[in-house]
C-alpha positions as CSV (number, residue, x, y, z in Angstrom):
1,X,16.8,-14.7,16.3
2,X,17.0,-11.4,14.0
3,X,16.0,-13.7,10.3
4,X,17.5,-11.7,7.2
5,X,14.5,-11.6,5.4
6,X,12.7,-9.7,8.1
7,X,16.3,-7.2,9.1
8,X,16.4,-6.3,5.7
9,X,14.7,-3.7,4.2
10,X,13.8,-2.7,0.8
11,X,12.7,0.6,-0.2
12,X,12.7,-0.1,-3.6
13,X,10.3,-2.5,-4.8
14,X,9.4,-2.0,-8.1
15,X,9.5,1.5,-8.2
16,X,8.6,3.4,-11.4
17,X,8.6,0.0,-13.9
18,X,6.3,-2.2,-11.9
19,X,5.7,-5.4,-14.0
20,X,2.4,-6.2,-16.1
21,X,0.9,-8.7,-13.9
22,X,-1.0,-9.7,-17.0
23,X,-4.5,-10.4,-14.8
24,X,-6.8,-12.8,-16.3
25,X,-9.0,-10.7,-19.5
26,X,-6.5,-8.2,-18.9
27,X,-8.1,-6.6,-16.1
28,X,-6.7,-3.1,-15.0
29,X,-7.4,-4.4,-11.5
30,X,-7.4,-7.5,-9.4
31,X,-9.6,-7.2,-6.1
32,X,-9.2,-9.7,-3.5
33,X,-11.4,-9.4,0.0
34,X,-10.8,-11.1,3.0
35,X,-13.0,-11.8,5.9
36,X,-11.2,-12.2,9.1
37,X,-12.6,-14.7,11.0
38,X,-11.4,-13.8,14.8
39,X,-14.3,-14.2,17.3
40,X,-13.7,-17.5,19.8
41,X,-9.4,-17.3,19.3
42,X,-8.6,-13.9,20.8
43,X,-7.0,-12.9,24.2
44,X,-9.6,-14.3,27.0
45,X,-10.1,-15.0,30.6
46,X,-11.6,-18.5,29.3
47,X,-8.0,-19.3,27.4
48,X,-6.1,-17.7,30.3
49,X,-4.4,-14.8,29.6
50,X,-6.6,-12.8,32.4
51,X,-7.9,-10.3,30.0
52,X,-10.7,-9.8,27.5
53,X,-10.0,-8.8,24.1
54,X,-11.7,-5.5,22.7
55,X,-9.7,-4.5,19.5
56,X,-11.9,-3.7,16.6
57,X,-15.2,-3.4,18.7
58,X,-17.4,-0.3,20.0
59,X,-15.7,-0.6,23.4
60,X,-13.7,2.5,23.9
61,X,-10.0,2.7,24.1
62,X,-9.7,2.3,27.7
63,X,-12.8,1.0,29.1
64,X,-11.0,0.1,32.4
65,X,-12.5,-2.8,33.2
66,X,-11.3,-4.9,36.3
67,X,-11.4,-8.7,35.2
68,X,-13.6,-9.6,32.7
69,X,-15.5,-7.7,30.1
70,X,-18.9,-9.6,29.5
71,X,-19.4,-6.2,26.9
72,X,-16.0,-7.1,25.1
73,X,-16.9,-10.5,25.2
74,X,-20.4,-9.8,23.8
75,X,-19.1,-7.9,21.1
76,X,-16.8,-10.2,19.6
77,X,-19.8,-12.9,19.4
78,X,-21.7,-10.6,17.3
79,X,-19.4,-11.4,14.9
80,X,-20.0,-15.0,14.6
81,X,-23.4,-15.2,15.5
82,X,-24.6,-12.7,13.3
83,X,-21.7,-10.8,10.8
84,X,-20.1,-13.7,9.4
85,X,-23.6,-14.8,8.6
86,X,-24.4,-11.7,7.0
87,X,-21.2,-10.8,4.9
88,X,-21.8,-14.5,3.4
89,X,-25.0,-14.1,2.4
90,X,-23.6,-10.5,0.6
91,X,-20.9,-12.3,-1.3
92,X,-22.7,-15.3,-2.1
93,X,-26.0,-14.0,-3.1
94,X,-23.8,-12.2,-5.8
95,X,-21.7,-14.8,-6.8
96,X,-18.8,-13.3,-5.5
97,X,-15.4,-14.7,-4.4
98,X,-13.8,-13.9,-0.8
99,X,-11.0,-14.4,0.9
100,X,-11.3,-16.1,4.4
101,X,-8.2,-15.2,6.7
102,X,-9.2,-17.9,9.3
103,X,-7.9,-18.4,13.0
104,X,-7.8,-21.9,13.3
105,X,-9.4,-21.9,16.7
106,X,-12.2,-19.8,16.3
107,X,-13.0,-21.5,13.3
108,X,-13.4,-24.9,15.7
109,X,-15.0,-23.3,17.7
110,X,-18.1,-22.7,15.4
111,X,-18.6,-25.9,13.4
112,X,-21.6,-24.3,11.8
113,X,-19.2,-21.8,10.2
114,X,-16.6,-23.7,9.2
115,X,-19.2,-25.7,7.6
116,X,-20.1,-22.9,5.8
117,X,-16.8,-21.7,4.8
118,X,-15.8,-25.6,3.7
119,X,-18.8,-25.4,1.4
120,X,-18.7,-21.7,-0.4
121,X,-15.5,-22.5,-2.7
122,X,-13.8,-19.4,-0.5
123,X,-10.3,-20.1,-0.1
124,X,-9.1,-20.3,3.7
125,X,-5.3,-18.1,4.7
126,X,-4.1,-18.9,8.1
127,X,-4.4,-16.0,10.1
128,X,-2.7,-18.6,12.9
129,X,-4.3,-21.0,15.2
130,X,-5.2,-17.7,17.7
131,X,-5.3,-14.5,17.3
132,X,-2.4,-13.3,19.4
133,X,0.7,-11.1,18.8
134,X,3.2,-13.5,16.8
135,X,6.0,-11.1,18.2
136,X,5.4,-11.9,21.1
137,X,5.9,-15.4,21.3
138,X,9.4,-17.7,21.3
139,X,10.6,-19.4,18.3
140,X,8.9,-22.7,19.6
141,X,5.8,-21.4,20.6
142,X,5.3,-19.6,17.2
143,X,6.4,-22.9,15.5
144,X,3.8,-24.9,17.8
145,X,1.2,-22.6,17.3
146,X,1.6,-23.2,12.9
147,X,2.0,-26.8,13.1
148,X,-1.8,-26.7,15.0
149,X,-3.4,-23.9,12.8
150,X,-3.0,-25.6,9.9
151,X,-3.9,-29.4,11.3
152,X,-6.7,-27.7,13.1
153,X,-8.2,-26.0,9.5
154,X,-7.5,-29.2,7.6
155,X,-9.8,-31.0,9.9
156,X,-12.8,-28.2,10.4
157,X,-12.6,-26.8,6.5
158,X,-11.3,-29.8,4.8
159,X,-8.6,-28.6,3.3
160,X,-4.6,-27.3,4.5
161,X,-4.0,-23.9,4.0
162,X,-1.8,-22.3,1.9
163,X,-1.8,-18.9,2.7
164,X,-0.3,-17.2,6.1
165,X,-1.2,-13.9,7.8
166,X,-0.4,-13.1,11.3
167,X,-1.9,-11.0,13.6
168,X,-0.6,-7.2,12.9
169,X,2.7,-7.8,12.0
170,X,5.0,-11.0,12.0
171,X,7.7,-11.9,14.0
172,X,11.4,-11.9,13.5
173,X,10.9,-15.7,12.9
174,X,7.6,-15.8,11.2
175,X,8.3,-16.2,7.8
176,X,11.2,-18.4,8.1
177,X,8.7,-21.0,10.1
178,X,6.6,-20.1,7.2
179,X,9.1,-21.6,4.6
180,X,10.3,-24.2,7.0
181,X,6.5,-25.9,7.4
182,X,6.8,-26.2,3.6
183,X,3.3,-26.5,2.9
184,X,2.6,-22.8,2.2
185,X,2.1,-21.3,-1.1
186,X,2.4,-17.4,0.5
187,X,2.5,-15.3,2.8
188,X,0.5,-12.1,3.5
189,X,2.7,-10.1,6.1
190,X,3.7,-7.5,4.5
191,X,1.9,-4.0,3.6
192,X,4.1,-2.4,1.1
193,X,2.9,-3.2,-2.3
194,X,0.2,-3.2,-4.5
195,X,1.8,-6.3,-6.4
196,X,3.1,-10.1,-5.3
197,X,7.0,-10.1,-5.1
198,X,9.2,-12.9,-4.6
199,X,11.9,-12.7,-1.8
200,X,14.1,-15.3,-0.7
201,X,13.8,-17.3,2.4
202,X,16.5,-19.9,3.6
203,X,18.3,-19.3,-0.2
204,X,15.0,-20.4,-1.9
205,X,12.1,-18.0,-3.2
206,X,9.3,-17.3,-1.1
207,X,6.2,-15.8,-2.6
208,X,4.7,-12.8,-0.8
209,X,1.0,-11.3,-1.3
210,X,0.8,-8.0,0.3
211,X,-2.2,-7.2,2.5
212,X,-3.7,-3.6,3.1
213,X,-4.7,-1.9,6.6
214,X,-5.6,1.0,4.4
215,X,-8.8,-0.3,2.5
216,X,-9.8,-1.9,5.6
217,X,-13.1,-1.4,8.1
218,X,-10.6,-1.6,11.1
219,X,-10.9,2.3,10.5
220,X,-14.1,2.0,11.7
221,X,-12.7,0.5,15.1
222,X,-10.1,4.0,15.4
223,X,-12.3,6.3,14.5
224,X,-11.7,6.9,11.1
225,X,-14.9,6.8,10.0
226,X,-18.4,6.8,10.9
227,X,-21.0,5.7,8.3
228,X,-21.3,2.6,5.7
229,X,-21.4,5.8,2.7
230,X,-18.1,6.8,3.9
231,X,-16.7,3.2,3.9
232,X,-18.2,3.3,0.4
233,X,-16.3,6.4,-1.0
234,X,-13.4,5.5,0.6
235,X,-12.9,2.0,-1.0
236,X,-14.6,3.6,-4.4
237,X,-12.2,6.2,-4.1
238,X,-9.3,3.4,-3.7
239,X,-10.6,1.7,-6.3
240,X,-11.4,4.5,-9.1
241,X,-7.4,5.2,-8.8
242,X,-6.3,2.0,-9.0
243,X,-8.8,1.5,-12.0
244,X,-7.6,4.4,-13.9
245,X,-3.7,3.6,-13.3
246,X,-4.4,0.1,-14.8
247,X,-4.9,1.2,-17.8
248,X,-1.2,1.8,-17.8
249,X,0.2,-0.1,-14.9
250,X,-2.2,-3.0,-13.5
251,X,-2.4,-3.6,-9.7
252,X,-4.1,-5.6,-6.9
253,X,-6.6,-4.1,-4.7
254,X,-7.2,-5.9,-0.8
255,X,-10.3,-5.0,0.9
256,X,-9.4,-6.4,4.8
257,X,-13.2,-6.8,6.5
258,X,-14.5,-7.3,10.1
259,X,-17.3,-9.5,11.4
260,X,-17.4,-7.8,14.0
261,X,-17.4,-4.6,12.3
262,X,-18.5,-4.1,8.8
263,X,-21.0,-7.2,9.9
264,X,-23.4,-4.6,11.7
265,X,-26.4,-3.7,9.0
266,X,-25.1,0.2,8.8
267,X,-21.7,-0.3,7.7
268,X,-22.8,-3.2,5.7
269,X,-24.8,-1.3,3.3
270,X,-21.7,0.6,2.4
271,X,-19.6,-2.6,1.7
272,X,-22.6,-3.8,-0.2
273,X,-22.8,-0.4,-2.5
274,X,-19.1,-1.4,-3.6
275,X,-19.7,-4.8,-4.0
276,X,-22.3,-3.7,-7.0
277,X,-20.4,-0.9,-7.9
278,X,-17.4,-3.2,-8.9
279,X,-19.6,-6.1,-10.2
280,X,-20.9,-3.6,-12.6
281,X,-17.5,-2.4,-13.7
282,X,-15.2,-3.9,-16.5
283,X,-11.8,-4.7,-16.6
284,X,-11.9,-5.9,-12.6
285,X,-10.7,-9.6,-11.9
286,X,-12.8,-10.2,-8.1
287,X,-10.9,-13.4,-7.0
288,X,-9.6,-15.2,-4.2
289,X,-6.2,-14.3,-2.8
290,X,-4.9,-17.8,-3.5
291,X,-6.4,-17.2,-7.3
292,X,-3.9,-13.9,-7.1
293,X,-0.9,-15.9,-5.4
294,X,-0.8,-18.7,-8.1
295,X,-1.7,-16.6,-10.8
296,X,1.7,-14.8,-10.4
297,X,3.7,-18.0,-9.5
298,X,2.6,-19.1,-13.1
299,X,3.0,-15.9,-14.9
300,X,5.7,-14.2,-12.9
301,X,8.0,-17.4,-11.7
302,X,10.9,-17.3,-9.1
303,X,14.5,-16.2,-11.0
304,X,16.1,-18.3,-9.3
């Protein structure tokens, strides 16, 4: 089923008069990160889809392994035994909100986590109940697989979410299901703004949050970069702009992080260099995504 508010495209936006978000203390920028908590709900031999997951890891591109990857497996755990531990105690040893995009699954799968995650005041997005391609699946499936996510995180956080980000890219479906489950504030998939924007789902306004796979560590994964000082400039760099444009024009910066990646000590020290470089800044609203999404519901309601 081809849903409208996926065939249509908008190259518009907000072009040259984006709105004043008016951010709390009149920041110039709002700067949301999000941890996304993967490892234990991806592609596996042990869930039955005959292969083992290797995106986002040190494996190489095609590693050309025949049946199961106990490296690719190994890799992925690193992120729960040890980065997730390790970005918490970053944000939380400053006093610094995150975002947790949480696959319901994985999140089960380590009660110590979710433990953690229930008690830390971060807000918990959906990022599905496993972290599979939501394009790939049938109307039903992707319907079945909401419905659990969010009873699964209501029962290991404590709470129902009320954000949604899928895997890579939605499908043709998603946020239609989105709307139809009723329970959700937002949704995340989409990539093309630096602001919320309202669209309409169904003939009633749906609220949409834009993620970023540009101020992300997945570049670390392709290649894109090497060192945690280059992570650092490149998300300063991001940032200074932004900063300087919101004198003028205020926007929202996403920072998308990696257990599994940005979790290992040398990239860490570069996500922990921006962390004080933008605690010591003014004018910067750090926040939660769900802070952001009800923020603009309240200043910037549906015209409907």
């Amino acid at each position: 089923m081809d849903d409208s508010t996926h065939s249509r495209r908008d190259l518009i936006g907000y072009a040259d008069a984006p709105p004043d978000p008016r951010w709390p203390g009149g920041a110039r920028v709002a700067l949301n990160f999000v941890v996304n908590y993967e490892e234990g709900s991806e592609p596996s031999f042990q869930d039955g889809e005959g292969y083992t997951e290797t995106a986002l890891t040190e494996a190489p591109l095609d590693p050309d392994v025949r049946g199961r990857d106990l490296a690719g497996e190994g890799m992925f755990a690193y992120g729960s035994r040890v980065g997730f531990w390790r970005l918490m105690r970053l944000f939380q040893e400053r006093g610094l909100p995150m975002t947790v995009f949480g696959c319901a699954l994985a999140l089960e799968r380590n009660p110590k986590a979710a433990a953690a995650v229930a008690a830390s005041g971060f807000d918990v997005c959906c990022h599905g109940w496993r972290w599979v391609q939501h394009y790939w699946l049938s109307e039903e499936e992707e319907r079945e697989h909401i419905r659990r996510a969010v009873a699964s995180l209501q029962a290991t956080v404590g709470e129902r979410p009320l954000g949604w980000y899928c895997r890579y890219g939605p499908s043709l479906n998603t946020r239609r299901l989105v709307a139809e489950e009723g329970g959700f504030l937002y949704d995340s998939d989409a990539y093309d703004d630096e602001l919320p924007y309202w669209t309409e789902v169904g003939g009633r306004p749906h609220l949409v949050v834009p993620y970023s796979l540009t101020h992300n560590d997945a570049k670390f994964g392709r290649g894109g970069m090497a060192t945690g000082r280059e992570f650092f400039e490149f998300l300063k760099d991001g940032f200074d702009m932004l900063w300087e444009e919101g004198a003028r024009t205020p926007k929202m910066m996403s920072v998308g992080l990696h257990m599994r990646l940005v979790g290992h000590p040398a990239r860490a020290s570069g996500l922990a260099r921006f962390l004080d470089y933008v605690a010591a800044k003014e004018g910067v609203w750090i926040t939660r995504r769900l802070d952001i999404a009800r923020h603009w519901a309240a200043e910037h309601p549906a015209q409907v």
